[in-house]
N, C-alpha and C positions, 0 to 999 in steps of 0.2 A: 364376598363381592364376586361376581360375575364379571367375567370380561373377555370378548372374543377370542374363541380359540385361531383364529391366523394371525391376530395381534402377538396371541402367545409365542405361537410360532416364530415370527417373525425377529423377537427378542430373543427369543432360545431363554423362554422362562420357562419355568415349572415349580411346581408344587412346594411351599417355602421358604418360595425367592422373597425379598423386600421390595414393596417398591412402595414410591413417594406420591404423597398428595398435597398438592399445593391450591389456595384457592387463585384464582385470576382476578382480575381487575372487571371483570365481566360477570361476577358474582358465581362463577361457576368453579367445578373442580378439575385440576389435571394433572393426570394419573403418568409416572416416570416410572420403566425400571430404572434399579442402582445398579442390576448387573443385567450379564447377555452380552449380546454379540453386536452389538451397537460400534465397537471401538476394530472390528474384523475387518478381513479381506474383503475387499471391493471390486471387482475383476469389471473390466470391459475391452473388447474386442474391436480393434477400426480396421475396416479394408479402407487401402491407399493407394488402393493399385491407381483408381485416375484420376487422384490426388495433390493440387500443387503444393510443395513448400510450404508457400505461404500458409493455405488450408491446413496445412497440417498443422503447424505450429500454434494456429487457431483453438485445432481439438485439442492438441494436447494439453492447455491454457485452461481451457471451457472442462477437462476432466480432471487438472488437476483442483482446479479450484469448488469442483462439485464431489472431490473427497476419494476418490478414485487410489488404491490403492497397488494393483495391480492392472496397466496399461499394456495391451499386446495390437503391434500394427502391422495389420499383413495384406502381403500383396507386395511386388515387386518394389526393390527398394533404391535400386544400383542409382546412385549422386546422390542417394538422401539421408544415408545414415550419418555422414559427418554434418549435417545440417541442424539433426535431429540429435543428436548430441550435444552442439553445443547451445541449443535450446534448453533444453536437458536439465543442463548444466546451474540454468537460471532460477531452477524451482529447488529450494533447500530440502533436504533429503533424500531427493531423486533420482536416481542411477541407472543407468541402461545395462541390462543383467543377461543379456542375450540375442544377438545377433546372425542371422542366417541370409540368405538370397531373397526369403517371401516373409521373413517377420523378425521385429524389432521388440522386445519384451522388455519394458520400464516398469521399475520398485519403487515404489513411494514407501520411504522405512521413516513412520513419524508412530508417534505414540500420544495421543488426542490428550490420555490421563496425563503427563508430565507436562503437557504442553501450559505454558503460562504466558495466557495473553497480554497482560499488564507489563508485562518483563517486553514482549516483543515492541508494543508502543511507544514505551522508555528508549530501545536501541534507536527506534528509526529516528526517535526524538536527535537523539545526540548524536547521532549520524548527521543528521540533518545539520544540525547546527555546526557540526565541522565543515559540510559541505562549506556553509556563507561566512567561516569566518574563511578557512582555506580560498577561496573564490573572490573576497574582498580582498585577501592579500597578495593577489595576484595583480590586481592594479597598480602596486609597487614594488613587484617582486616576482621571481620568476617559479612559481608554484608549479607542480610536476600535473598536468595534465590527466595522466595516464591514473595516478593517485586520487584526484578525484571525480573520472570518471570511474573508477572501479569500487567505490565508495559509492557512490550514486546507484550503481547496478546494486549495491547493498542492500542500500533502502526499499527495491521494488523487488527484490527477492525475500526481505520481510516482509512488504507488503501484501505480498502473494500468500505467504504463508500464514499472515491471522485474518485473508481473507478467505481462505481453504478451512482453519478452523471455525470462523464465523458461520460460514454457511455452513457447515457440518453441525455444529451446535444448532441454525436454525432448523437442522431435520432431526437433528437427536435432542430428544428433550435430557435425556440423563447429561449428556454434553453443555448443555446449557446452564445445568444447576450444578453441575463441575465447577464452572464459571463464576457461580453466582450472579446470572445476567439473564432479564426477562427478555424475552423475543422483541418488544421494542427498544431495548437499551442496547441490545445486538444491532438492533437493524442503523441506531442511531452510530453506533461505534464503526460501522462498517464504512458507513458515511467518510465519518473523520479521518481513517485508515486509508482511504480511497485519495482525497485530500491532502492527506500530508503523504501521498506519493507522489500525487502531481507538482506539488511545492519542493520536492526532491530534484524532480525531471525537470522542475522550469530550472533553477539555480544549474544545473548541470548544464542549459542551454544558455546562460548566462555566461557561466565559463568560460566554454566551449567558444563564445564571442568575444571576451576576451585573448583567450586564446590565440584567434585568427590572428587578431590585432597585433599582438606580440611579433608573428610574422610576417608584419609590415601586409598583408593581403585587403586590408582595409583602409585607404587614406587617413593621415593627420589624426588614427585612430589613438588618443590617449598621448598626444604631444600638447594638447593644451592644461597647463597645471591648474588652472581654474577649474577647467570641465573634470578631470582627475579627482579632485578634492571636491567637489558637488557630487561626483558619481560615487567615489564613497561614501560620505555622507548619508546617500540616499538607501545604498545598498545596505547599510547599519542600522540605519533604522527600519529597515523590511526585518534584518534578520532581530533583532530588537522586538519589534510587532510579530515574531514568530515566536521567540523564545516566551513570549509574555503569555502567550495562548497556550502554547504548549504546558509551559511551567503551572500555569491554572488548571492545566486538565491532569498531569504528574498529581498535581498535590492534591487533589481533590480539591480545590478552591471553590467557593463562590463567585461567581465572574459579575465584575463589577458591568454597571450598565454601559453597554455601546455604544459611543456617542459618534452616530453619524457624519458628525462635522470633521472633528478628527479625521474621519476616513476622506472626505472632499478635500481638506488640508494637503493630506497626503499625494491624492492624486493632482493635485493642482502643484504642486512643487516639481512632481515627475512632470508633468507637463512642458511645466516654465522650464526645466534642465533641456528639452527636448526641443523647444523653440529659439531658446540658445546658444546651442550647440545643431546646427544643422548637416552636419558630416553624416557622412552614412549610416556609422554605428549608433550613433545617438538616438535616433526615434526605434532601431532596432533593440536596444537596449531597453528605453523606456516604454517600452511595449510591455516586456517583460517582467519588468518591475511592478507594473500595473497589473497584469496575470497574477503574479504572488500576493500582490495584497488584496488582490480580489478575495483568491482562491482561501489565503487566511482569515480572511474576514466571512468567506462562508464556515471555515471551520468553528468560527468562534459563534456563529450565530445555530450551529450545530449543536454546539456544547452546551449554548443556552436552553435551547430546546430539549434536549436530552436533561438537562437539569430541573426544568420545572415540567417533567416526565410523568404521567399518574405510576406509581410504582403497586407492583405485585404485594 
């Protein structure tokens, strides 16, 4: 077989390497190496000289998630490396390895082969789900804050990192059959990934509203034991219609049919909590609520989709 010498290149194949043929769903065939340089240093270079913060934090997001393994930013830095650190800080594996007046050199130390994406989905799963039991219990108890916001940064720090291998596997096909995942069951997985971080960040913002309330900064907020005992209720069954989604995509379940009623149910109930209780927090609340089951109910109608998948 014949096959382009800069492809060759490119892999750092040669002359009795292995490499895999799969057919596609397209009736055609696609050629992987098993070895090379595919899993190497990734270097890219950003001037920041007239750069803000924010900008930067941007790139560094946009490079760490396009696989990027050695990050170098130069150009004047004076107020930005403690910025830039503790950004940093957010991407799992990442370390700032060198520091000068005109460049900042960031290590991304992951290793693609050991990497197990199913493992990482499972954590943010039960991450998550601590988040909304921890964050219900806080409507009658004085839950530490600080614990589940730092938990919460958790989850979008997993987040980030099987979406760093996603898109690395959609450019490396050997990374891909590492996986055992065809480029649309990737693309469908990334979906979900994306999803069950935003269902993270909403619950954190849930909290976070409770929280206030705690310090009296929002009127008559959770002095009504009616509205207290509706609003858990409500929030139990979000986290409930979360674990139920999630626990079918764990187990590899067949997901039973979506019955859209259910879901108008649902939000009719957040509604009536909300027309009930007219205090500040209340439609703030029930806002939010509504975001989550949105957002779970796109993830479920993701996983249906990805289930009746044409497969490779």
């Amino acid at each position: 077989m014949t096959v382009p010498h800069t492809w060759l290149k490119k892999n750092n194949l040669k002359k009795g390497d292995t490499l895999s043929v799969q057919e596609t769903m397209r009736n055609s065939l696609e050629i992987m190496p098993l070895s090379g340089n595919s899993d190497g240093v990734h270097e890219l270079t950003i001037d920041i000289s007239e750069k803000s913060t924010d900008e930067i934090i941007q790139l560094l997001l946009s490079t760490y998630l396009n696989g990027y393994t050695v990050i170098t930013l130069t150009g004047p830095n004076a107020g930005k490396v403690a910025f830039v650190r503790k950004h940093v800080h957010e991407f799992i594996a990442a370390e700032v390895m060198e520091v000068t007046a005109d460049k900042i050199v960031i290590h991304v130390f992951w290793e693609v082969k050991t990497l197990d994406l199913q493992a990482i989905i499972v954590r943010i799963g039960h991450i998550t789900k601590n988040l909304f039991m921890e964050t219900i219990a806080m409507i009658d108890s004085d839950s530490n804050i600080r614990d589940i916001q730092e938990r919460g940064l958790e989850v979008q720090r997993q987040v980030l990192l099987a979406r760093r291998a996603i898109k690395y596997a959609l450019n490396n096909s050997a990374t891909a059959y590492r996986f055992n995942l065809s480029s649309l069951e990737l693309l469908y997985i990334s979906y979900i990934i994306y999803f069950f971080g935003m269902i993270g960040d909403y619950v954190i913002k849930v909290s976070d509203i409770l929280h206030t309330a705690k310090l009296n900064k929002f009127k008559d907020l959770l002095k009504d034991q009616h509205a207290k005992l509706e609003l858990k209720g409500l929030l139990t069954r979000v986290a409930d219609y979360y674990m139920k989604v999630f626990d079918t995509y764990n187990k590899h379940s067949k997901l039973t049919r979506f019955i859209f009623s259910e879901y108008a149910d649902f939000e009719a109930a957040i509604d009536a909590f909300k027309e009930k209780n007219p205090q500040l927090w209340a439609p703030v609340l029930a806002e939010f609520m509504k975001l989550l089951i949105f957002k779970i109910k796109e993830t479920e109608f993701i996983m249906i989709s990805m289930e009746n998948a044409p497969k490779l």
